[in-house]
DRENDO-1510 file (C-alpha; in Angstrom, 1 decimal, always signed):
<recs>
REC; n; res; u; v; w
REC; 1; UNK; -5.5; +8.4; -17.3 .
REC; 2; UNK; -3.8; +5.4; -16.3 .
REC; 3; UNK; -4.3; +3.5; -13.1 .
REC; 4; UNK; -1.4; +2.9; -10.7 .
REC; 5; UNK; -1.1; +0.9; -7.7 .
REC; 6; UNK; +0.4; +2.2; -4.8 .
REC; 7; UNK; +1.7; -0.8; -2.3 .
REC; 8; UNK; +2.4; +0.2; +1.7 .
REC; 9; UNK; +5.2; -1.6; +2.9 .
REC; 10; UNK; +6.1; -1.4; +6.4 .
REC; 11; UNK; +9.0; -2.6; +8.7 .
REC; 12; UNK; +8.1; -4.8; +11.2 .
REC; 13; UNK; +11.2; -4.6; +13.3 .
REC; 14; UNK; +9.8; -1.4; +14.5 .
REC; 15; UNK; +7.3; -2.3; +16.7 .
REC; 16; UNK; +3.6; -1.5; +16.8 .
REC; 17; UNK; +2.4; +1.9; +17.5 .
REC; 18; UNK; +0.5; +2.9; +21.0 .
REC; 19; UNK; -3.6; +3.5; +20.2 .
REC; 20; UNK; -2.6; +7.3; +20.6 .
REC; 21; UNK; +0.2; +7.1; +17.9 .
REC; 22; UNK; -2.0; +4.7; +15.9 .
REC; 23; UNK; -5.2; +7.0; +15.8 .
REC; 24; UNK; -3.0; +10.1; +14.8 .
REC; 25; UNK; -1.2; +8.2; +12.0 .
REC; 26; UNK; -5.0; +7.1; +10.5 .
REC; 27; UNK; -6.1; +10.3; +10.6 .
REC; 28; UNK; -2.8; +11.7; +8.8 .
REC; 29; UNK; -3.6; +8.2; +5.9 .
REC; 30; UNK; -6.8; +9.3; +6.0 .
REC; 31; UNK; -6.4; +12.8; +5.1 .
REC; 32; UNK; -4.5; +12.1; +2.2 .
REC; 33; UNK; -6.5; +9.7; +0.4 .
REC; 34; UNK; -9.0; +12.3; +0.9 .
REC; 35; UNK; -7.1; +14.6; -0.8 .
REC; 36; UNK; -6.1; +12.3; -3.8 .
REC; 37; UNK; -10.2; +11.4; -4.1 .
REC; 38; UNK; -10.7; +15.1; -3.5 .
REC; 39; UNK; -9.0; +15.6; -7.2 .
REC; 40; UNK; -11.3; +12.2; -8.5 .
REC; 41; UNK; -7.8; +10.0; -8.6 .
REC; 42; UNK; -8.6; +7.4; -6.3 .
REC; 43; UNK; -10.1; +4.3; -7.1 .
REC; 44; UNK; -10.0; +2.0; -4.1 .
REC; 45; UNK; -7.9; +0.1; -1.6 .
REC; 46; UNK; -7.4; -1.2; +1.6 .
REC; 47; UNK; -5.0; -3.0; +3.8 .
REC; 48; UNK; -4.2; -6.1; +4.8 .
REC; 49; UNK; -3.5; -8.5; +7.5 .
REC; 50; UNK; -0.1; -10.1; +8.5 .
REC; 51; UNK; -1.5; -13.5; +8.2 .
REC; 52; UNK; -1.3; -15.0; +4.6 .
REC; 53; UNK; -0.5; -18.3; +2.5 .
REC; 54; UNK; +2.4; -18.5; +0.1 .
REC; 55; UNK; +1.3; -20.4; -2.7 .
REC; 56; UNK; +4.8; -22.3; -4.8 .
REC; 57; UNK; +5.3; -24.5; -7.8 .
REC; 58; UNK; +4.8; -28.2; -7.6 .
REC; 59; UNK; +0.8; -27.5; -5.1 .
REC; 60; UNK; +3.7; -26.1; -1.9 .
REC; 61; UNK; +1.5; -23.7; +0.1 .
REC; 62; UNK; +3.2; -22.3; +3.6 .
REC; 63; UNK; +2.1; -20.2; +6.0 .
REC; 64; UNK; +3.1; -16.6; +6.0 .
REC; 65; UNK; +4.2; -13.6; +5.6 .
REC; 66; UNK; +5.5; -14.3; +9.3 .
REC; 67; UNK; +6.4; -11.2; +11.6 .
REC; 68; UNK; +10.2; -12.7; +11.8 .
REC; 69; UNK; +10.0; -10.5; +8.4 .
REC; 70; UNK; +11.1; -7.4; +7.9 .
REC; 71; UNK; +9.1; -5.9; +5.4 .
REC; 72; UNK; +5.2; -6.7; +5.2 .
REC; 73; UNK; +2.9; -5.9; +2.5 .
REC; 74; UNK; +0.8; -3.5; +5.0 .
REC; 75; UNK; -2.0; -2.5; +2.2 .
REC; 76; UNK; -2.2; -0.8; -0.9 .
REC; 77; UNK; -4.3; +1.5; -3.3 .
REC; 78; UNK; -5.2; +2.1; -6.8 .
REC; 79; UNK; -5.1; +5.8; -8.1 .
REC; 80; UNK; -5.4; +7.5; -11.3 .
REC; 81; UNK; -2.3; +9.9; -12.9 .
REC; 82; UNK; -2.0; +10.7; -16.1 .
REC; 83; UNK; +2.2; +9.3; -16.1 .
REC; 84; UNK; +4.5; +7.9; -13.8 .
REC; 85; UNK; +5.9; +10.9; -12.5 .
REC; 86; UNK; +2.3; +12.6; -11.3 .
REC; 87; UNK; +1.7; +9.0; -9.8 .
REC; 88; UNK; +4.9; +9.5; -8.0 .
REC; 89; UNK; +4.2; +13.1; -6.8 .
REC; 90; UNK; +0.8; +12.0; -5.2 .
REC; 91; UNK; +2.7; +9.3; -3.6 .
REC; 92; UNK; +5.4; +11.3; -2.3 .
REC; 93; UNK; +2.8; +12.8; +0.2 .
REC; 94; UNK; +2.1; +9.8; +2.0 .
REC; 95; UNK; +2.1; +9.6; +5.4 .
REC; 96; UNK; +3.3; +6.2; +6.1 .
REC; 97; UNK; +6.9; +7.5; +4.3 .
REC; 98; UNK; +7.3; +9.1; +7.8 .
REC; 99; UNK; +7.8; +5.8; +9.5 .
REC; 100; UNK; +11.5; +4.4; +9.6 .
REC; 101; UNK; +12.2; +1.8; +7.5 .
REC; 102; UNK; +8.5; +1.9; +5.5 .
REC; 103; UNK; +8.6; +2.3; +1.7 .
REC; 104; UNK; +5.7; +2.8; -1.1 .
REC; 105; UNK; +6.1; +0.9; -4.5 .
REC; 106; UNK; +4.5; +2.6; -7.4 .
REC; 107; UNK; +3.4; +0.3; -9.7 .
REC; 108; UNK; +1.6; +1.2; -12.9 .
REC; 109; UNK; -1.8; -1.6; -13.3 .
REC; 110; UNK; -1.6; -3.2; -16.9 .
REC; 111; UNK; -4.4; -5.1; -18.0 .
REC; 112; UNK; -4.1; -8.8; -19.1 .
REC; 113; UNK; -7.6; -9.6; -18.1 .
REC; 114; UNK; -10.4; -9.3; -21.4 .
REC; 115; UNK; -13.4; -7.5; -19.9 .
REC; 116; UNK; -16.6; -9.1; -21.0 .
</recs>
């Protein structure tokens, strides 16, 4: 099986959720990770925060990503599926495709590190 990554982004513009909306929406991400361990795919994850450092040619660091943004990388995860198209399908499910504006970007993992 290969592994894929699975990246969360979400669309800032939309404002945050209420703790209600927020705890329903976990429990909705939570249940279907479950599911994609439940069938031994899932390999790890987790999300991140909005505060970062851009890193350019020439030593330029800036701050960011900056809420002004649109899109934000909101997290990600790493799965196993044996092609693109079963990486896909399990990704389909996700819970976060529910929210306006929020995508998932399937990306299969290659490896260019040598493992000692």
């Amino acid at each position: 099986m290969d592994e894929f990554v699975l990246l969360f982004h979400m669309d800032q513009t939309m404002g945050s959720p209420t703790p209600e909306q927020l705890e329903v929406y976990m429990k909705q991400y939570h249940d279907w990770v479950g599911g994609i361990a439940a069938q031994n795919k899932f390999s790890g994850g987790t999300g991140l925060s909005t505060e970062g450092r851009v890193l350019k040619p020439n030593n330029v660091i800036t701050d960011g990503p900056y809420a002004e943004i649109k899109e934000t990388l909101a997290g990600f995860i790493v799965i196993k599926a044996k092609d693109f198209d079963e990486a896909v399908s399990l990704a389909k499910a996700c819970p976060m495709l529910k929210g306006e504006g929020n995508t998932v970007e399937v990306r299969k993992i290659i490896g260019v590190h040598n493992k000692d």
